[in-house]
C-alpha positions as CSV (number, residue, x, y, z in Angstrom):
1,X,12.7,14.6,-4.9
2,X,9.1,15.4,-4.6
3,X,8.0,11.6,-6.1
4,X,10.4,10.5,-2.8
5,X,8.4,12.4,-0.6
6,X,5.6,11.6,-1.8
7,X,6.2,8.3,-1.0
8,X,7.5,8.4,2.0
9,X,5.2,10.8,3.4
10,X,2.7,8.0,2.5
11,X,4.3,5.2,4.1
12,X,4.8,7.3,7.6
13,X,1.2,7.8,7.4
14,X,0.3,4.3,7.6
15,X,3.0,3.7,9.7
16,X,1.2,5.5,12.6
17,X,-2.2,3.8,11.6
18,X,-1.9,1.9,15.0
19,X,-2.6,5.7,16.8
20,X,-6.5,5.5,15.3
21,X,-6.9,2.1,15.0
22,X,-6.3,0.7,18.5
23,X,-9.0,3.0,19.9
24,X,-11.2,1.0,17.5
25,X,-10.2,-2.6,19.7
26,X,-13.7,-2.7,20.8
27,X,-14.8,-3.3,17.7
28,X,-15.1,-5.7,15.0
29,X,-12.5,-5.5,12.7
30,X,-14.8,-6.2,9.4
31,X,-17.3,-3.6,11.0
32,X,-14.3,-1.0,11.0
33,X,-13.6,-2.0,7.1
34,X,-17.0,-1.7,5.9
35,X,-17.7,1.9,7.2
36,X,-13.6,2.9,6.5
37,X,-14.4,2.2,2.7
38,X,-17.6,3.7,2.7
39,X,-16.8,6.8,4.1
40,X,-13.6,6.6,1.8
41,X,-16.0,6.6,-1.3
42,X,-18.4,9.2,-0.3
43,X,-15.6,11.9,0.6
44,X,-13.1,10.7,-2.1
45,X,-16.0,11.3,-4.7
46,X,-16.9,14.7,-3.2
47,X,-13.3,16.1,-3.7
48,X,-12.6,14.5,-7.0
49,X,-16.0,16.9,-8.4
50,X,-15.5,19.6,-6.2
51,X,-12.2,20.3,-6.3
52,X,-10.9,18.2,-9.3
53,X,-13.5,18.6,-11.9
54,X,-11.8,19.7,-14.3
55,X,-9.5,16.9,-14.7
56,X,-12.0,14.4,-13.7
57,X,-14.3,15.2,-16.8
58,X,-11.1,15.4,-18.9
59,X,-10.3,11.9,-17.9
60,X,-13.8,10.6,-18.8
61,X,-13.7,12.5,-22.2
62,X,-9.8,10.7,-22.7
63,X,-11.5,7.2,-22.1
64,X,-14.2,8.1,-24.7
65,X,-11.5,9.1,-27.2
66,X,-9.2,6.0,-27.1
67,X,-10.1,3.1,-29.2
68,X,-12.0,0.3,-28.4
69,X,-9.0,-2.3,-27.6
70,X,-7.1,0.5,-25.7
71,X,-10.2,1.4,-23.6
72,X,-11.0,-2.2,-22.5
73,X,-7.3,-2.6,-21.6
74,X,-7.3,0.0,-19.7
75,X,-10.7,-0.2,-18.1
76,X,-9.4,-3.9,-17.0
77,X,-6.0,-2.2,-15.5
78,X,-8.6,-0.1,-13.8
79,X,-11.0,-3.4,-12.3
80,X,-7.9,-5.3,-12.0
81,X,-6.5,-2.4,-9.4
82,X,-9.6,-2.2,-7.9
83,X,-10.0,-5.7,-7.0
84,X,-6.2,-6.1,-5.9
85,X,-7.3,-3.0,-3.1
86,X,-10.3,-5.0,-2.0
87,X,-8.3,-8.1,-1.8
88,X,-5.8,-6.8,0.3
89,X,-7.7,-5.1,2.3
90,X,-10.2,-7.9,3.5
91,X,-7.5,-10.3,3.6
92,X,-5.6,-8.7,6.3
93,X,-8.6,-8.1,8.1
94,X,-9.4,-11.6,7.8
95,X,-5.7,-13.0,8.9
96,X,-5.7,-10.1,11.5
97,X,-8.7,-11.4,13.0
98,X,-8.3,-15.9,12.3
99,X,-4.7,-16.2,12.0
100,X,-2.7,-13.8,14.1
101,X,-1.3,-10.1,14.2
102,X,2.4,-11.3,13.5
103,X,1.3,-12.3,10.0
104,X,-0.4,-8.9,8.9
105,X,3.0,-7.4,10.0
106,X,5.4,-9.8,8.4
107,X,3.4,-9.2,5.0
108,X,4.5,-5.5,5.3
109,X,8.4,-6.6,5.6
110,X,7.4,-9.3,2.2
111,X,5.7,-6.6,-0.1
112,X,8.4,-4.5,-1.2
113,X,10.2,-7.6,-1.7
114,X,7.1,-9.2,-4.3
115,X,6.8,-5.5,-5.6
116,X,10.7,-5.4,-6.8
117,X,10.6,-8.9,-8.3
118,X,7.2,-8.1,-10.0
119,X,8.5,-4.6,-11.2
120,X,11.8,-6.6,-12.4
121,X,9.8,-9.2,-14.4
122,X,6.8,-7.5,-15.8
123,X,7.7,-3.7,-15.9
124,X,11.4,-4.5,-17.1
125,X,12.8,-2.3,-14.6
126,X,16.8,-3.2,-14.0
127,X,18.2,-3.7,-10.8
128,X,22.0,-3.1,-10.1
129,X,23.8,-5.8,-7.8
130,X,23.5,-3.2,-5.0
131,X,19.6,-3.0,-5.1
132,X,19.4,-6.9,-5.6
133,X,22.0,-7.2,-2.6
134,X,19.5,-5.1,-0.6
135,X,16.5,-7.7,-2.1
136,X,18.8,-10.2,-0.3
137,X,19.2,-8.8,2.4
138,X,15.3,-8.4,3.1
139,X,14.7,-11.5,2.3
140,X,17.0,-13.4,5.1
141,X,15.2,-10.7,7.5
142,X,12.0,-11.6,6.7
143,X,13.2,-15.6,7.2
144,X,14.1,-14.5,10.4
145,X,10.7,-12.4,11.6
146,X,8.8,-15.8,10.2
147,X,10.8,-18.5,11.6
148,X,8.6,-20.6,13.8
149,X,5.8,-19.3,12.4
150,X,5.6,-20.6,8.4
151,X,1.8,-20.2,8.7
152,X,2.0,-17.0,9.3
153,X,4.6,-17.0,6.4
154,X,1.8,-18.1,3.4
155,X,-0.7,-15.7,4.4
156,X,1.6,-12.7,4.7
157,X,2.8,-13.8,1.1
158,X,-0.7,-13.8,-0.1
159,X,-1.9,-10.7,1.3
160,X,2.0,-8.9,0.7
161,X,1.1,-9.9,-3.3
162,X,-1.8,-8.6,-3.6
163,X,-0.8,-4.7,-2.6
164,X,2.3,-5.5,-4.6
165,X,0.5,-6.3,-7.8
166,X,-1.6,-3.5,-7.2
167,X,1.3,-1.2,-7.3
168,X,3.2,-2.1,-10.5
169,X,-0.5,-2.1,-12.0
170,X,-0.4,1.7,-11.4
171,X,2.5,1.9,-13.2
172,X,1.0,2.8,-16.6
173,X,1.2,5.3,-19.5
174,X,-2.5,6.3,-19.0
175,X,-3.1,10.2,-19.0
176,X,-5.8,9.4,-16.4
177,X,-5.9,11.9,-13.6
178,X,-4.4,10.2,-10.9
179,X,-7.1,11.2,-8.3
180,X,-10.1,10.4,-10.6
181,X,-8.4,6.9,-11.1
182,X,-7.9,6.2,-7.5
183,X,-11.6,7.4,-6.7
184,X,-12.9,4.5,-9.2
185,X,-10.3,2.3,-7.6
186,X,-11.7,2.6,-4.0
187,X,-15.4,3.1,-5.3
188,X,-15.1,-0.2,-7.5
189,X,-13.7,-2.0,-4.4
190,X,-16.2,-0.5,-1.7
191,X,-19.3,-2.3,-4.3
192,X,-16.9,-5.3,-4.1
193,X,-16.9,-5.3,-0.3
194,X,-20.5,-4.4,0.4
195,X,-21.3,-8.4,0.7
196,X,-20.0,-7.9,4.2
197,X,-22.9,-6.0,5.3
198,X,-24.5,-9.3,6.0
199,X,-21.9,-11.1,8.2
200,X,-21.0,-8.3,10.2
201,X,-22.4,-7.5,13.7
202,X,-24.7,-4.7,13.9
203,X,-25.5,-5.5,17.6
204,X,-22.6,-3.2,19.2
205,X,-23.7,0.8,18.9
206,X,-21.5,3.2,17.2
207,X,-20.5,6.1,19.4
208,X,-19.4,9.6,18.1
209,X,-15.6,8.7,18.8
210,X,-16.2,5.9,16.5
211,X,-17.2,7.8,13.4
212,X,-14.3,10.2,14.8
213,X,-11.9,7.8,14.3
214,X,-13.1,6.1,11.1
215,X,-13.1,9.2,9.4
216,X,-10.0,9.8,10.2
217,X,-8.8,6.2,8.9
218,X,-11.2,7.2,5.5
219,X,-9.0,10.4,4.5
220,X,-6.1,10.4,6.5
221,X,-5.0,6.9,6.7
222,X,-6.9,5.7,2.8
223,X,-7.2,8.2,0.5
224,X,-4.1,10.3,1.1
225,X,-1.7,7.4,1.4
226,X,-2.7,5.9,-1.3
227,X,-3.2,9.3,-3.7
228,X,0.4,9.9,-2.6
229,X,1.8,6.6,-4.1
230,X,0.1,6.4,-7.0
231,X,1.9,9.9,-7.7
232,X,5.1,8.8,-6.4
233,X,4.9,6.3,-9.4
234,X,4.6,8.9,-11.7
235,X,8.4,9.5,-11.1
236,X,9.8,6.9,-9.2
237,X,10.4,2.9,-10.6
238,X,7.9,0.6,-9.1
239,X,10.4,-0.9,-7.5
240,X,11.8,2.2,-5.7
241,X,8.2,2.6,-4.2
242,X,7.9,-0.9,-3.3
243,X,10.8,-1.2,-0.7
244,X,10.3,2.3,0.7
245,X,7.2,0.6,2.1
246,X,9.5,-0.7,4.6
247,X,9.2,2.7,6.2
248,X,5.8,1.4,7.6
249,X,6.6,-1.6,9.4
250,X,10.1,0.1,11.0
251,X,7.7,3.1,12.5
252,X,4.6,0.3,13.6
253,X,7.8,-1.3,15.2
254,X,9.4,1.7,17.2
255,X,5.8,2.8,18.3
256,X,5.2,-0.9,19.5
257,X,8.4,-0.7,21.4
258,X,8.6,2.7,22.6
259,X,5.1,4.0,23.0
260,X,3.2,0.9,23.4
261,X,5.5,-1.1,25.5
262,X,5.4,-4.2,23.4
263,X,8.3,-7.0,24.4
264,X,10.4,-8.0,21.4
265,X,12.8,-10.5,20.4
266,X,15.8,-11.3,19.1
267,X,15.0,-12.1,15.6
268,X,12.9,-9.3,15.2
269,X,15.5,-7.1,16.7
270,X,18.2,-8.5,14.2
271,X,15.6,-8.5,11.3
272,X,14.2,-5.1,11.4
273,X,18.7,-3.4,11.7
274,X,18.7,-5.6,8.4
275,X,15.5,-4.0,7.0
276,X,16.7,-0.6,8.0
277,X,20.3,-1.3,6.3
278,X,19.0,-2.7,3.0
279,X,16.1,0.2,2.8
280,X,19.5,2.5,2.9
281,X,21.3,0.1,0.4
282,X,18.7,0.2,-2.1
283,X,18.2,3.6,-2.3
284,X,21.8,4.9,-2.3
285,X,22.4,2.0,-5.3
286,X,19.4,3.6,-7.6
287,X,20.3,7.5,-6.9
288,X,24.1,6.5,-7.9
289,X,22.5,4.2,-11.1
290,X,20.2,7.1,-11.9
291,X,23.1,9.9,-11.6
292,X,25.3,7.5,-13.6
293,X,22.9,7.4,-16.3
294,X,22.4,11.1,-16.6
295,X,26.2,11.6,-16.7
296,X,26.6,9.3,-19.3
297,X,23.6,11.5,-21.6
298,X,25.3,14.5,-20.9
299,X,28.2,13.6,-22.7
């Protein structure tokens, strides 16, 4: 029960990420990247040797012991991760910003579906016909959120894979600390998105709500979200993980309705009932797999 929490209590985070980041509309969006990873790294690297020493120096001293081909393969897991995060993260700055705010949403409804086939494929993790029914039954509602709007459709895919890849990556037998892994992850990924420093606009001044809010977005909205579902997957199938993510867009979607005033249509009406229908599908199909399973040992 505590790997479901964790999960979820990660995905309703981000799904209030709107609350901090529409403050933020005055500026740019690759400004508000830049200092949201760097103030990630410099406070995510203060608590992993302050308050997690101890298993951060045991994790350097396990990479030291494993052998040379084990090291390198899991040093590229590591860079691999790393650059997956970076990935997603400019990209949907980018397609926020060129191609439109309806395709940075409809990637969150595609990525638990990309997560669960990848899981399926590369992790071998089993589906029943109830959690593949669910699959389904996200995938007609995403057809339905995109229709009209195929454009949109690629670059959700492409920015949907990339957080999907990164999440079966983390599914590993490494005795890593967890923290101390996703501290390289996010410090590997703020050197790989430093580059930006010399297309962003430096012009607009930074006011004290500003840093407010972005270090807010650092630890609140970065570092604890993703800590929490890179422990989730220490007890929870990739897969599992992956489609509670749909927690995220159904809250974005109720605050847009309710506490934004945002009009909606049809489609995304009957899309989002099918989301919230397969997420409840899925879920009830792996606890009764899972309790099967364990009945079946017991005997």
């Amino acid at each position: 029960m505590k790997y479901y929490l964790s999960a979820l209590t990660g995905f309703i985070i981000w799904g209030t990420f709107a609350l901090v980041l529409k403050p933020l509309g005055a500026y740019a969006a690759l400004d508000i990247l830049l200092h949201r990873v760097l103030f990630a790294s410099f406070f995510i690297v203060i608590a992993c040797f302050l308050f997690r020493r101890k298993q951060a120096l045991q994790s350097i001293q396990y990479l030291k012991t494993l052998a040379g081909k084990d090291r390198n393969k899991l040093l590229i897991n590591i860079f691999a991760s790393a650059l997956l995060l970076a990935m997603n993260w400019f990209l949907f700055i980018y397609v926020m910003n060129a191609v439109s705010v309806n395709a940075t949403s409809l990637a969150y409804l595609i990525c638990p579906i990309l997560t669960t086939v990848l899981a399926s494929i590369f992790l071998k993790e089993r589906l029943n016909k109830g959690q593949w029914f669910a699959v389904g039954l996200s995938v007609v509602s995403c057809l339905l959120m995109a229709y009209g709007h195929f454009i949109d459709l690629f670059y959700s895919f492409i920015i949907a894979l990339s957080y999907a890849a990164y999440l079966v990556l983390q599914k590993n037998a490494s005795k890593l600390d967890k923290f101390f892994t996703l501290t390289i992850h996010i410090l590997v990924s703020t050197i790989l998105l430093l580059p930006i420093l010399g297309i962003i606009d430096h012009s607009v001044a930074k006011t004290n709500e500003f840093y407010s809010f972005i270090l807010i977005i650092a630890i609140g909205y970065t570092i604890i979200p993703l800590f929490l579902n890179i422990y989730a997957l220490k007890g929870l199938d990739s897969s599992v993980v992956g489609i509670l993510l749909y927690v995220n867009p159904i809250i974005a979607f109720f605050l847009a309705i309710f506490y934004y005033k945002e009009s909606i249509n049809s489609f995304q009406i009957i899309g989002f009932s099918l989301i919230f229908i397969a997420i409840i599908i899925f879920n009830v199909a792996y606890l009764y797999e899972r309790r099967k399973t364990r009945s079946i040992r017991s005997l």
